[in-house]
C-alpha positions in Angstrom: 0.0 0.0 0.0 1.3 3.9 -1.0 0.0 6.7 1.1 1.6 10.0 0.0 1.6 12.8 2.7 1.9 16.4 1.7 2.6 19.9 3.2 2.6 23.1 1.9 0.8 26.3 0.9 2.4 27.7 4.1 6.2 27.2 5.0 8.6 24.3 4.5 6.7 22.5 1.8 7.3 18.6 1.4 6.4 15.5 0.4 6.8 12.1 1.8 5.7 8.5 0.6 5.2 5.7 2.7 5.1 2.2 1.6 3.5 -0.4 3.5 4.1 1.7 6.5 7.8 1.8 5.8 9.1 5.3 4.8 10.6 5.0 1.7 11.4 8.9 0.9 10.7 12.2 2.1 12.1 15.5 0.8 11.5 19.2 0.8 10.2 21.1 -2.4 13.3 23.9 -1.1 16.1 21.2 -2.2 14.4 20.9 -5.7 13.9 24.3 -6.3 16.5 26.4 -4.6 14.2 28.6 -2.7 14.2 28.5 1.2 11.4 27.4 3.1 9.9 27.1 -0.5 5.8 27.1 0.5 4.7 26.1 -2.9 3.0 23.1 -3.7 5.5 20.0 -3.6 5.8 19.1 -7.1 9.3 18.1 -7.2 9.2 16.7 -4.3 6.4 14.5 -5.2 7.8 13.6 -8.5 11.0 12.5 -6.6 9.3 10.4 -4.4 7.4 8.5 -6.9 10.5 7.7 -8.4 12.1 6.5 -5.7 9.5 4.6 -4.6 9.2 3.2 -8.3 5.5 3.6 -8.5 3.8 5.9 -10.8 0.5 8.0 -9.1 -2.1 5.5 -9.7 -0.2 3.1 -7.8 -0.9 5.7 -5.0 -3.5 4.5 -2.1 -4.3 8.0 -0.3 -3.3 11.0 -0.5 -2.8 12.9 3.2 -3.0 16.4 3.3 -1.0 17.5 6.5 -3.8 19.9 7.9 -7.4 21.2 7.8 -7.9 24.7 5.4 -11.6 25.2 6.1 -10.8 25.2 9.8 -8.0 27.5 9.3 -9.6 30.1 7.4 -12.4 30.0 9.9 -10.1 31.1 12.1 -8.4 33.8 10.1 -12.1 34.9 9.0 -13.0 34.7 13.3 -10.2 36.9 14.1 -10.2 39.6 11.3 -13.8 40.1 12.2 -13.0 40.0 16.2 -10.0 42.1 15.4 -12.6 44.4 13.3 -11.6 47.1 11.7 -8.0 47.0 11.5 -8.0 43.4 11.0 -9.8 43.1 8.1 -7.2 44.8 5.7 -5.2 42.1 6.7 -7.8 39.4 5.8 -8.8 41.2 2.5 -4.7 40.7 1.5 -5.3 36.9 2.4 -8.1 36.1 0.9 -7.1 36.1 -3.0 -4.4 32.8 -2.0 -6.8 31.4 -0.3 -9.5 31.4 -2.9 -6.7 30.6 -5.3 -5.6 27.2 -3.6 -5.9 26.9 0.2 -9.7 26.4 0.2 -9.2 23.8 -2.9 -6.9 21.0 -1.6 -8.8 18.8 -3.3 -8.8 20.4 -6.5 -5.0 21.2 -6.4 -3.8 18.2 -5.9 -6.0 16.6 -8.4 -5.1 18.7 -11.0 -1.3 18.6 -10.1 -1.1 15.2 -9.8 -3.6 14.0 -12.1 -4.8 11.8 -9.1 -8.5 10.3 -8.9 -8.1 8.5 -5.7 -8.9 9.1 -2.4 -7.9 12.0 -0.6 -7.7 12.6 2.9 -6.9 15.4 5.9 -5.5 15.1 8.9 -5.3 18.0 11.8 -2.3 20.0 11.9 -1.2 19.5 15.4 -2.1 16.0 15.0 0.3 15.3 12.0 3.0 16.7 14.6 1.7 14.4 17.0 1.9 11.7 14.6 5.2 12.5 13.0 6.5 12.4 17.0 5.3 9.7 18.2 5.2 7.0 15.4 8.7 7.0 14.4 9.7 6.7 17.7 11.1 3.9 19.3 9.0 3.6 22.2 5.6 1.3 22.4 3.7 4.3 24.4 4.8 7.7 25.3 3.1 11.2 26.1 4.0 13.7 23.1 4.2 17.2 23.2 3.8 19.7 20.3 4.6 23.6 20.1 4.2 25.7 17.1 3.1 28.9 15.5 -0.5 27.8 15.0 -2.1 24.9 13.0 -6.3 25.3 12.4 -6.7 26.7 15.8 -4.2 25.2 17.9 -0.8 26.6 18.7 0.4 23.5 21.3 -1.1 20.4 22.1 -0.1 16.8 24.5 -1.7 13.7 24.7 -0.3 10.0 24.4 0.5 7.5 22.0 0.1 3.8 22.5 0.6 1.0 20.2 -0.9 2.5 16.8 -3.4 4.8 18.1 -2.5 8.6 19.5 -5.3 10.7 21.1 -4.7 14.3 22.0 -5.7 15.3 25.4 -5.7 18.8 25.7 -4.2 21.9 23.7 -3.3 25.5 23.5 -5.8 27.8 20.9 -4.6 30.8 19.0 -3.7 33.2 19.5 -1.8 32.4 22.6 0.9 30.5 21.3 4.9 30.3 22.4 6.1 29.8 18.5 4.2 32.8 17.6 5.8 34.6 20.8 9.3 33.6 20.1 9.0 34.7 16.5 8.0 38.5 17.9 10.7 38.7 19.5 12.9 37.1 16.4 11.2 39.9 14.8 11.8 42.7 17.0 15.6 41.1 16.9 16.0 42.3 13.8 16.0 38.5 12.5 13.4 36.9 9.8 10.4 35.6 10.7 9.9 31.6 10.4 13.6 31.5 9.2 15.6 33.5 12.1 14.5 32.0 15.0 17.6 29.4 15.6 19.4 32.8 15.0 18.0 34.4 18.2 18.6 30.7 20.4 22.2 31.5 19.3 22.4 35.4 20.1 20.8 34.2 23.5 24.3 32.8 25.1 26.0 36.6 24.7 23.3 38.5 27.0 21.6 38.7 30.2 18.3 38.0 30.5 17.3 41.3 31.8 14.0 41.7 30.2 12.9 38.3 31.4 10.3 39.7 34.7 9.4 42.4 32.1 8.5 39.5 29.3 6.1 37.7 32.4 5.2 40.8 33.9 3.8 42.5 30.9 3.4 40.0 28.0 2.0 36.5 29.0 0.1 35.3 32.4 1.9 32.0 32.7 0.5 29.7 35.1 2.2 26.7 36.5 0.9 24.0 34.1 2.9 25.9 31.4 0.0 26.9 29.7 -0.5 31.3 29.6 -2.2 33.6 28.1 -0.5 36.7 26.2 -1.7 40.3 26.5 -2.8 40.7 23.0 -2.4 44.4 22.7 1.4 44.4 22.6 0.9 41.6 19.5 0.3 42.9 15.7 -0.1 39.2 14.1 -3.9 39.2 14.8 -4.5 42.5 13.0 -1.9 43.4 10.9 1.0 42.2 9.1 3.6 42.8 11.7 4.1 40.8 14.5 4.4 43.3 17.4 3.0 47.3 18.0 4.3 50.6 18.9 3.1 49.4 22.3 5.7 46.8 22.3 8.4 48.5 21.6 7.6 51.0 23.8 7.4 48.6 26.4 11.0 47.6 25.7 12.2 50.8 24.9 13.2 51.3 21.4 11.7 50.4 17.5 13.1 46.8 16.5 16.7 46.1 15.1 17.0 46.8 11.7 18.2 44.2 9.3 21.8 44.1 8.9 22.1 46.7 11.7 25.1 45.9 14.5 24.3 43.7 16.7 24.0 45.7 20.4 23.9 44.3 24.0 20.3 45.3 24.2 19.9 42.8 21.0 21.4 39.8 22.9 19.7 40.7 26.3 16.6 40.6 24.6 17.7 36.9 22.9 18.4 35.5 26.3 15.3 37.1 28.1 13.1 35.6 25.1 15.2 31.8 25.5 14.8 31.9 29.3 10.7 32.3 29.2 10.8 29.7 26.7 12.5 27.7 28.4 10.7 27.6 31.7 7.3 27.6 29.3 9.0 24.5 28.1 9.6 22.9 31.5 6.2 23.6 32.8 4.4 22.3 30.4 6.4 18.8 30.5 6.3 18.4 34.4 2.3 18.9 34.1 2.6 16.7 31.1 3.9 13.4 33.1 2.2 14.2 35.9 -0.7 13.9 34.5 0.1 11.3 31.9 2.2 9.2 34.0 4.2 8.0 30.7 8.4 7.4 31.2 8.9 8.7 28.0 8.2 11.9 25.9 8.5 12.6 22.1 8.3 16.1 20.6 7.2 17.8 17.4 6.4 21.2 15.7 8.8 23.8 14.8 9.1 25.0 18.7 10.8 21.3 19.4 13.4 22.8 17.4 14.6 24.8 20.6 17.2 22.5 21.1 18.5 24.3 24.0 15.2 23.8 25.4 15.1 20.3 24.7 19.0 19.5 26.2 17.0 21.4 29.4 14.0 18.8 29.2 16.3 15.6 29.3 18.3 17.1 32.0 16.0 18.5 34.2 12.3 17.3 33.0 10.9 14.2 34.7 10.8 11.7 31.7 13.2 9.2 31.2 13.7 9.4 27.6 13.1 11.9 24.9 12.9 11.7 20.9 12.2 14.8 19.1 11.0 14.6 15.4 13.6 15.9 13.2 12.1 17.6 10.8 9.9 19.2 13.8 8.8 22.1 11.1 5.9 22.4 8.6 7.7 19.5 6.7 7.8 17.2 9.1 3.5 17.4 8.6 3.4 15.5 5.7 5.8 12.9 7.1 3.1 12.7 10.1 0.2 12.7 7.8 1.2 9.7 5.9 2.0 7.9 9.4 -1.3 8.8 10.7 -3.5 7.2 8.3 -1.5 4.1 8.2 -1.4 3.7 12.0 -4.6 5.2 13.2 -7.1 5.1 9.9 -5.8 1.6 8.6 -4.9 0.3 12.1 -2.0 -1.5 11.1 -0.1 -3.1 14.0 3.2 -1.1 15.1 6.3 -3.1 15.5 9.2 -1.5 18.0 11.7 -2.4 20.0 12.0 0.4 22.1 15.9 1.4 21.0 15.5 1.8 17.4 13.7 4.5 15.7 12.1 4.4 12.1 13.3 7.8 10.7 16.3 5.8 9.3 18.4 8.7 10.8 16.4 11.5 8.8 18.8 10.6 5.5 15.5 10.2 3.0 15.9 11.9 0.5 17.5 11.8 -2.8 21.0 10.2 -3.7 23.4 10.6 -6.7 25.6 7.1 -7.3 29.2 7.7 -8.6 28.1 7.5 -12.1 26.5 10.3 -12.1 28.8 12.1 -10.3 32.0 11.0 -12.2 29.7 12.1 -15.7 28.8 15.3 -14.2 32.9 16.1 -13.7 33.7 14.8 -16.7 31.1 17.2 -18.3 32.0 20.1 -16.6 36.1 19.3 -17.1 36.3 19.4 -13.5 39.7 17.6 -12.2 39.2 15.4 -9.8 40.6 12.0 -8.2 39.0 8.6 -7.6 39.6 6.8 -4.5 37.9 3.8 -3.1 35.5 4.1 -0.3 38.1 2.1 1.7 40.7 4.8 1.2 38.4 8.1 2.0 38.2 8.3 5.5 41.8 8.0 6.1 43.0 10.5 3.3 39.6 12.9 4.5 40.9 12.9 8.1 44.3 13.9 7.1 43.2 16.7 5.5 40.7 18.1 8.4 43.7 17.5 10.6 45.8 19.5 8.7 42.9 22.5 9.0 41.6 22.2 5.6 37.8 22.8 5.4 36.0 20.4 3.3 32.7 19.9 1.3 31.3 16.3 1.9 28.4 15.1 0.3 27.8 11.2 0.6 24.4 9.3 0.2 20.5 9.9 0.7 20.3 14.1 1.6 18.8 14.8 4.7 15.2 15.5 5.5 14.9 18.2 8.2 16.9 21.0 8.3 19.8 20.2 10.1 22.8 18.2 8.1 24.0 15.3 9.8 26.8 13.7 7.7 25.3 13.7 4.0 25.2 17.4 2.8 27.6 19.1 5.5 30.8 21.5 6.0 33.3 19.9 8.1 36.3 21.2 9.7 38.9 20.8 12.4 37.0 21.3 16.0 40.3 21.8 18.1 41.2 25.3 15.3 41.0 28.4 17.0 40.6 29.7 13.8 37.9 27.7 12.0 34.4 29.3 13.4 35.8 33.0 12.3 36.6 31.0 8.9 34.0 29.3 8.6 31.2 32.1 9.1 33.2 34.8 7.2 34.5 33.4 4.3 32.8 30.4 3.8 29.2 30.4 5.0 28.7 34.1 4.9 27.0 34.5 8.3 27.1 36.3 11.2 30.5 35.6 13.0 28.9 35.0 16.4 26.4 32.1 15.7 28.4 28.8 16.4 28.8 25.7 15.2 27.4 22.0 15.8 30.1 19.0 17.1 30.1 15.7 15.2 31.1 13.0 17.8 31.6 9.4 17.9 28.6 8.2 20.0 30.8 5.7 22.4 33.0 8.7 23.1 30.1 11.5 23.8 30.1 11.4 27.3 33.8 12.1 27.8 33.9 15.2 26.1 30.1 16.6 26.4 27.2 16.1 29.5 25.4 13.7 27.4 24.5 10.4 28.5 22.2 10.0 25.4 21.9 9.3 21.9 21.6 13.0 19.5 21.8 11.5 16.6 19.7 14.4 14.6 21.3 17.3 16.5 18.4 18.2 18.9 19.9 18.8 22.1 22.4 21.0 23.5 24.5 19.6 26.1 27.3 21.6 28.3 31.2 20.5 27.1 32.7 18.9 30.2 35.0 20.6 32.7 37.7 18.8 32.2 37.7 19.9 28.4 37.2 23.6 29.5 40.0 26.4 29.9 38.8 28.7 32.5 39.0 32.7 31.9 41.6 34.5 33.4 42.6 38.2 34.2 40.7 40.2 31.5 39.2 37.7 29.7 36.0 37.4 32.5 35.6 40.7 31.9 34.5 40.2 28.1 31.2 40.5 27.3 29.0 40.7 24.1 30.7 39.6 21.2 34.0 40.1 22.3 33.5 36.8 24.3 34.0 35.3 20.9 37.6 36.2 21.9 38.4 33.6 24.3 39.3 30.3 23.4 36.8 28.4 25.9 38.0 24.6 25.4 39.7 21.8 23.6 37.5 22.1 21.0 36.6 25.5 21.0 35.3 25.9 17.2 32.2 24.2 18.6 32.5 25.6 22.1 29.3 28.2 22.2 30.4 31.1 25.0 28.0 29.4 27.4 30.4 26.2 27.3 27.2 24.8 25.1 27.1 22.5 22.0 24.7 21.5 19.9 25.9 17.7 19.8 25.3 15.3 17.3 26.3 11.5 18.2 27.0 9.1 15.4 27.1 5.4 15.4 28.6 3.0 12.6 24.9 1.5 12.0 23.8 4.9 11.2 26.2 6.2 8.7 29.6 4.1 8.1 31.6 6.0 6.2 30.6 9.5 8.2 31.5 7.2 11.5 34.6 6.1 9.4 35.8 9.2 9.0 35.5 10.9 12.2 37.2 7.4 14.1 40.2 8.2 11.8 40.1 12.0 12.9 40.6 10.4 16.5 42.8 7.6 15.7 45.0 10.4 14.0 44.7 13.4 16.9 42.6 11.6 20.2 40.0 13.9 19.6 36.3 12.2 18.2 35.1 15.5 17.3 34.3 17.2 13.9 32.7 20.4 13.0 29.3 19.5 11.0 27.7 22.4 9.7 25.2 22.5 6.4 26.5 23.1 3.2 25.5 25.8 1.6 25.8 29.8 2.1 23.9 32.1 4.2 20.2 31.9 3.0 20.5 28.7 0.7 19.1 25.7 1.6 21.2 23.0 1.6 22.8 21.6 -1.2 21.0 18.7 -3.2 22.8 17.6 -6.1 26.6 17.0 -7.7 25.9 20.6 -9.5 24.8 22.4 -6.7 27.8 21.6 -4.1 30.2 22.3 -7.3 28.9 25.4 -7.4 28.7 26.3 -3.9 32.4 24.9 -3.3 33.5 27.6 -6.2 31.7 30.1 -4.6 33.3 30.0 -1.5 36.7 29.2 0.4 36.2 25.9 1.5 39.7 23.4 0.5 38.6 20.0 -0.7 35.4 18.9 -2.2 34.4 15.0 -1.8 31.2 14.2 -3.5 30.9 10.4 -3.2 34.4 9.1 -4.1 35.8 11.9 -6.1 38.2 14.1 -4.5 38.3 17.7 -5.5 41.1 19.8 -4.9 40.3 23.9 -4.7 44.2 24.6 -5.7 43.2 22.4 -9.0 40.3 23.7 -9.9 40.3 26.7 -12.8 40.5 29.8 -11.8 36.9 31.6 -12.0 35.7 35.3 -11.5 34.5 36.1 -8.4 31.1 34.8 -8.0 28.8 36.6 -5.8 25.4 36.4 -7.2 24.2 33.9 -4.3 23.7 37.7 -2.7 21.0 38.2 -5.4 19.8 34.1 -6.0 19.3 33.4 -2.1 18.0 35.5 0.2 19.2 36.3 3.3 17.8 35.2 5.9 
């Protein structure tokens, strides 16, 4: 049996097949098309899956669709009309997409697809619920979701047991933490459903001394973790800016412009926003096991991708385990979608294990074999070298030791928006050099957001407070204090972005200025030749940890195919290019004008 689930029309757009309850791909339409956070419907992502699935789309079952648009325009239509006048301008701009494509579903996806079949919805928060819970590894657990807003709902918990997954209570518009956190992302001087792991970065450089003000003024948070905001400091209901005068009143001064200098007020407002979030977090989990009982929690919707918050759950929260979805974003919905109906509307039996998850470590999406790869050089008159797999992760090492930055791009891309080991940047962690590098020359970011640690699961615990498993790159955990250097004289007198200044640890190109990381374990069952490479990195230098940041340039999304990482490799300063077993020298490469028209083809964000 085929189910096809799809999101889109809103952010994140993707597309994921299921085949006899197996997930057989899942990709977003941004990969295909270039565009970040591409909300158009999933054409190439469909296509793709189809292929890869080796069905054509009348071998399709069902077709999911990974929320409910009548329900949500009722609630657009229920506000701008409570919100009356000034919030109708802002539904009359809606309206024309929405009688367009939102209200047809149907319709679209018939006439995109050429499809006759059956066609089904699912609830938004409950295709987070699903996409949480039913990969998991665990026979029952509670689940929490926390996003901007689905039809009405903005969070939700319930449990999941076996193959069926009830939702107990929930959180309605427009009280809602991801829309909260993306005011302040806003006010930041950040982009809206793009900057937001921005701001959880800029957090670690300031003081949280708005925080009272935040709880004081903003939201009435009770101890259950749920709260209601004051709704006249909030634009998102009536206009098409997320905050008022009244806000920025409240805190002083209009937002940050784009681009501006980052100030200390900037990062005391990150931290301020990260510390109610968290403790919103918290709340809502202790009340969440208290009243479920369950050992074990999983997490979805694009607020689970607080991963600071989440290292803080596992820590200090009361369940046992934890397994956040990781594609936790609008993407993840169709994933969900698809698992929903084969779990709860088939009721097919659920097979686990209780170790092992069924996101086959989030690398579903497409692959390029060497053939293709050695063609496309050939083509292009690209020099190159051929080495056997055997030979790569020794040679690969070498050259991180040596504080070369390479390109590597191996296997099935990710799905999610983190890279973990197929579509990544990796470089030497132990470089004082290589996050200033890295951000300035060759991602094209701001120099203070940090990078993620690739580590060698067996060897996690010695070098980070992590006793579990982060194999997608969902939890921050504290580097361990033996592996610290401790500031001295002037250098605890740094703050702001000078504390970029000190080197903090053993490995401080991963080493946030909090002593955080953003820690990504990898296991030889997972991905050999990523495991491979970084055991060879420790066999060579006694340290098991890589830098692993995506591949592509500020505002792309990550690379997808042979052509795309050429291109991005030319366009920026990294060393070495390996796309499967081809070995690409910068020094050998022809000399090409300055290319810097990813300023004008991606947009920042």
């Amino acid at each position: 049996m085929n189910i096809l689930g799809i999101s889109c029309f809103y952010h994140d757009s993707a597309a994921c097949l299921l085949k006899d309850g197996q997930i057989m791909a899942a990709a977003q339409e941004e990969r295909f098309t270039r565009k970040k956070h591409d909300f158009n419907f999933p054409a190439n992502a469909i296509n793709w899956c189809l292929e890869e699935a080796d069905i054509v789309v009348k071998d399709l079952d069902y077709v999911v669709f990974y929320d409910k648009p009548f329900i949500k325009f009722e609630r657009i239509l229920e506000t701008s009309l409570a919100y009356a006048p000034s919030g109708l301008s802002q539904f009359i701009q809606a309206v024309p997409l929405w009688l367009k494509q939102k209200l047809f579903i149907p319709e679209v996806i018939r006439k995109e697809l050429n499809y006759q079949g059956k066609i089904l919805f699912s609830e938004h928060h409950e295709s987070h619920a699903a996409s949480a819970f039913y990969p998991s590894p665990f026979k029952e657990a509670a689940f929490l979701t926390l996003d901007g807003v689905g039809e009405w709902e903005t969070a939700s918990f319930g449990v999941g047991r076996d193959n069926s997954l009830e939702i107990q209570h929930f959180l309605r518009f427009p009280h809602s933490l991801g829309l909260l956190y993306s005011a302040f992302t806003y006010y930041a001087g950040f982009k809206v459903n793009s900057g937001e792991y921005k701001l959880m970065g800029l957090a670690p450089y300031g003081e949280p001394r708005y925080y009272d003000l935040i709880l004081n003024n903003l939201i009435d948070l009770k101890e259950d973790g749920s709260f209601r905001m004051d709704m006249r400091y909030f634009g998102y209901c009536n206009s098409l800016r997320m905050i008022n005068n009244r806000f920025n009143k409240l805190f002083g001064s209009p937002p940050r412009k784009r681009e501006a200098n980052l100030t200390q007020k900037d990062m005391d407002i990150a931290a301020s926003i990260q510390k109610v979030t968290e403790e919103i977090m918290l709340r809502m989990v202790r009340h969440i096991h208290k009243i479920t009982k369950q050992e074990n929690l999983c997490l979805a919707g694009g607020v689970a991708l607080n991963c600071v918050g989440n290292g803080r759950i596992l820590r200090e929260g009361p369940f046992k385990e934890i397994w956040v979805q990781p594609a936790s974003g609008d993407a993840g919905g169709a994933l969900g979608a698809a698992l929903l109906i084969w779990y709860k509307y088939l009721k097919n039996v659920r097979n686990v294990n209780g170790f092992d998850d069924a996101q086959n470590t989030s690398l579903l999406g497409p692959s390029f074999k060497d053939a293709y790869i050695e063609n496309f050089l050939k083509n292009e008159n690209i020099p190159f070298k051929k080495l056997s797999e055997a030979e790569l992760p020794d040679l690969v090492s070498g050259l991180i030791a040596q504080g070369n930055v390479i390109g590597w791009f191996q296997g099935r891309s990710e799905f999610g928006p983190r890279a973990l080991g197929a579509r990544s940047i990796i470089g030497d962690a132990r470089n004082r050099e290589m996050q200033t590098k890295m951000n300035l020359k060759i991602k094209y970011r701001e120099s203070f957001r940090p990078f993620a640690p690739s580590v060698l699961k067996e060897k996690a615990s010695e070098w980070f407070d992590l006793d579990k498993e982060s194999p997608y790159m969902l939890l921050v955990a504290p580097v361990k204090k033996d592996k610290r250097i401790d500031p001295k004289g002037q250098d605890k007198e740094l703050f702001g972005l000078d504390k970029l200044k000190f080197i903090r640890s053993q490995i401080p190109a991963v080493t946030h200025v909090d002593y955080s990381a953003r820690v990504q374990t990898v296991k030889r069952e997972d991905n050999p030749l990523y495991y491979d490479l970084i055991k060879s990195f420790y066999n060579k230098t006694g340290c098991p940890v890589i830098i692993n940041t995506s591949f592509n340039v500020r505002g792309e999304p990550l690379v997808l195919t042979p052509e795309d990482a050429f291109r991005c490799f030319m366009r920026t300063e990294m060393d070495y290019l390996v796309m499967g077993s081809f070995l690409l020298d910068k020094k050998e490469q022809k000399l090409q004008a300055k290319d810097d028209n990813w300023h004008k083809e991606f947009e920042l964000d």
